[in-house]
C-alpha positions as CSV (number, residue, x, y, z in Angstrom):
1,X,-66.7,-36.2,-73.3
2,X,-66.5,-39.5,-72.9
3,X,-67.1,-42.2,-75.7
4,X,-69.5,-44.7,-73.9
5,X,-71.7,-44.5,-70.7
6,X,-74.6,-45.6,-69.3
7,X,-76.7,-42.5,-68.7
8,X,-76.0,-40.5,-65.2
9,X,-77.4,-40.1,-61.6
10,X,-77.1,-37.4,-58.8
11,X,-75.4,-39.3,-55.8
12,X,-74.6,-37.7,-52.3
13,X,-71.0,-36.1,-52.6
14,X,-69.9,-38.4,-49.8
15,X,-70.9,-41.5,-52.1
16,X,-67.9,-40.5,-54.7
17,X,-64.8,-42.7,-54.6
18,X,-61.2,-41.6,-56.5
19,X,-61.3,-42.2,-59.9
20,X,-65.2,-41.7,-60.6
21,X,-66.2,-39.3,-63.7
22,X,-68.2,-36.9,-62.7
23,X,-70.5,-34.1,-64.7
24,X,-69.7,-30.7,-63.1
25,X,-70.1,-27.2,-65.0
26,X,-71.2,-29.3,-68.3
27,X,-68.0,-30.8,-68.4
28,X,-66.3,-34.5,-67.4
29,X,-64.1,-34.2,-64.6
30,X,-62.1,-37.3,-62.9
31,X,-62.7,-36.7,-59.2
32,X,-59.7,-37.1,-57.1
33,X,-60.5,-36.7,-53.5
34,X,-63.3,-36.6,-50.9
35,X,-61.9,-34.3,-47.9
36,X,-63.2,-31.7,-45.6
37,X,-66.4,-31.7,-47.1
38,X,-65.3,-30.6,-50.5
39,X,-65.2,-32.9,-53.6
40,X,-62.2,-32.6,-55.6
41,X,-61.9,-32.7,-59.5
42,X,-59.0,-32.8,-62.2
43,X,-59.1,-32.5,-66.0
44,X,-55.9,-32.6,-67.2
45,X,-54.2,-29.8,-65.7
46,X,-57.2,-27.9,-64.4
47,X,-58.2,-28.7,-60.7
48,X,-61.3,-27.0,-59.6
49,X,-63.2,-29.0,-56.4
50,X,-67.3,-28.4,-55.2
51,X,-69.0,-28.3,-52.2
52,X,-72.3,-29.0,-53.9
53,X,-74.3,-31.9,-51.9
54,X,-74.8,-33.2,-54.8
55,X,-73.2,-34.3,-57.7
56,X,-73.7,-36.3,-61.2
57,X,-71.6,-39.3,-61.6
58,X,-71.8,-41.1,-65.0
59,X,-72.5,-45.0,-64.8
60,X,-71.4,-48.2,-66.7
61,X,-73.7,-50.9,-68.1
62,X,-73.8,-52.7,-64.4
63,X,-75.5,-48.9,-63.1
64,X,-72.6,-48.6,-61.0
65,X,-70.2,-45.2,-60.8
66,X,-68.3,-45.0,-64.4
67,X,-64.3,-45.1,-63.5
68,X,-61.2,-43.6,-65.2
């Protein structure tokens, strides 16, 4: 988990950029690309991606997309 954030909101999978923390399976995941319709995450060494519509993305204090 992480140590400070700002709440989270459910964005269009499309809307995700590199780097973004997202909330997937209960867990934080870093997502690392946006291809072929399929969102891709990384934890450490676990990958995993989604194809989920939507997603939750954790924010920072401006509301915006919370980045690693």
């Amino acid at each position: 988990m992480i140590d400070q954030h700002y709440g989270t909101q459910t964005v269009n999978r499309g809307a995700v950029m590199p780097g973004m923390l997202v909330r997937h399976k209960d867990a934080t995941w870093t997502a690392s690309a946006n291809s072929r319709g399929r969102l891709y995450l990384h934890r450490g060494a676990e990958r995993t991606y989604t194809n989920e519509l939507l997603v939750e993305v954790y924010l920072n204090g401006m509301g915006n997309g919370l980045s690693h």
